[in-house]
C-alpha positions as CSV (number, residue, x, y, z in Angstrom):
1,X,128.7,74.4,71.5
2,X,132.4,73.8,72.5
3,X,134.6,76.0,75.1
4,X,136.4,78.5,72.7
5,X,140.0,78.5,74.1
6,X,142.3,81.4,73.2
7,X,145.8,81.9,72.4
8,X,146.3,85.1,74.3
9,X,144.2,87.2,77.4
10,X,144.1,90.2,74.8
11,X,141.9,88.0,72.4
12,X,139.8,86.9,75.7
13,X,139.0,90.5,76.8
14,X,138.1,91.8,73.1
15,X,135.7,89.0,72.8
16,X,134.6,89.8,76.4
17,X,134.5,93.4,75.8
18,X,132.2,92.7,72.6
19,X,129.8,90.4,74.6
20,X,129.6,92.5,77.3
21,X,129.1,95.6,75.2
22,X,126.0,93.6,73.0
23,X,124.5,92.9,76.7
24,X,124.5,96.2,77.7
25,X,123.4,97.9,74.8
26,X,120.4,95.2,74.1
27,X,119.4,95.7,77.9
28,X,119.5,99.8,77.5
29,X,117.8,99.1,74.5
30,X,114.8,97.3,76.2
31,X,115.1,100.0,78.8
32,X,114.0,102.5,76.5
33,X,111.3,100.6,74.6
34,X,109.7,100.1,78.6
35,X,109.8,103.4,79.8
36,X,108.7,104.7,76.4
37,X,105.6,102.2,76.3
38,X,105.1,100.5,79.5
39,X,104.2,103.2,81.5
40,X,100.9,104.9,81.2
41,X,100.8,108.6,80.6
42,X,99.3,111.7,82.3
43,X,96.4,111.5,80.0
44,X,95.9,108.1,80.5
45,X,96.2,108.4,84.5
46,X,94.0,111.2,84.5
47,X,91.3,109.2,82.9
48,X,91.7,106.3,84.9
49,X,91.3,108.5,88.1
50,X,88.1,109.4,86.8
51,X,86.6,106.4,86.0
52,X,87.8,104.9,89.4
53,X,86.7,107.8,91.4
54,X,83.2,109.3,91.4
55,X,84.9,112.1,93.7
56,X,87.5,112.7,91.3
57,X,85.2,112.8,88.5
58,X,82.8,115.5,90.6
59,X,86.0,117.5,91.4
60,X,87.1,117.6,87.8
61,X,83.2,118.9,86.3
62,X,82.7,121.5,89.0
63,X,85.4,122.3,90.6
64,X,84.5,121.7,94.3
65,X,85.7,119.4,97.0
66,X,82.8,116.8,98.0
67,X,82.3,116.0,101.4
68,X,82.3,112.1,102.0
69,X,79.9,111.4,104.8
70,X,80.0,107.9,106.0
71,X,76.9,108.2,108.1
72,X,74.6,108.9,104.7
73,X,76.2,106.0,103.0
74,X,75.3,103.2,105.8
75,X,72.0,104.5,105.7
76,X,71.5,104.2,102.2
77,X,73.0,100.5,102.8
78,X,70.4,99.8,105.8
79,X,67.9,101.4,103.7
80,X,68.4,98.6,100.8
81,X,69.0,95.9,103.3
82,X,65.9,96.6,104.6
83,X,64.2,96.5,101.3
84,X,65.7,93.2,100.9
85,X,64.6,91.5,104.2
86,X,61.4,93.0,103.4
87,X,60.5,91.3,100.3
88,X,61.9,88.1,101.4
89,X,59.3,87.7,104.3
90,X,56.6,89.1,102.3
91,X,57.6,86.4,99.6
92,X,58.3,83.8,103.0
93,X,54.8,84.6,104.2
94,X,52.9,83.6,101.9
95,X,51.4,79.7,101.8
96,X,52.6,76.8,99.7
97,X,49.6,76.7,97.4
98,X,49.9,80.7,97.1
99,X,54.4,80.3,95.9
100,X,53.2,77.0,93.8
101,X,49.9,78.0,91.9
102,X,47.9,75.5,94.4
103,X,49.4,72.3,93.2
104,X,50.5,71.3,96.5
């Protein structure tokens, strides 16, 4: 595409004017279409909240605040860690021919 060149600044601002005017209306336009779609809604947030939070999701079936108590929570973690360590030394202390069927 070539320059345009015009024969007068009136004929240059009326073409700017209906540029412009197609820019800003096509940007409003996609405005619109964003906020109207882009954005989740309350219902949407509100089920989102509860699959993300099990406190949440207590809250909204009963009503009452939960207490969050760290100090039962490592337990439960030491408790399975220990489970863990446990099984791998009672699967470690058994002998070769006991793991391999006593082919070795």
């Amino acid at each position: 595409m070539g320059s345009k060149i015009y024969k007068n600044r009136k004929e240059a601002f009326v073409d700017f004017v209906k540029v412009s005017g197609a820019n800003l209306l096509w940007q409003i336009g996609l405005a619109v279409i964003v906020l109207e779609f882009a954005f989740p809604t309350p219902d949407i947030v509100y089920d989102l909240k509860r699959l993300i939070s099990p406190d949440f999701d207590l809250y909204c079936k009963t009503g009452n605040l939960v207490d969050f108590e760290m100090d039962f929570e490592n337990k439960l973690r030491a408790i399975r860690r220990e489970e863990v360590r446990s099984l791998e030394q009672y699967t470690n202390a058994k002998g070769p021919e006991a793991k391999f069927g006593g082919l070795i």
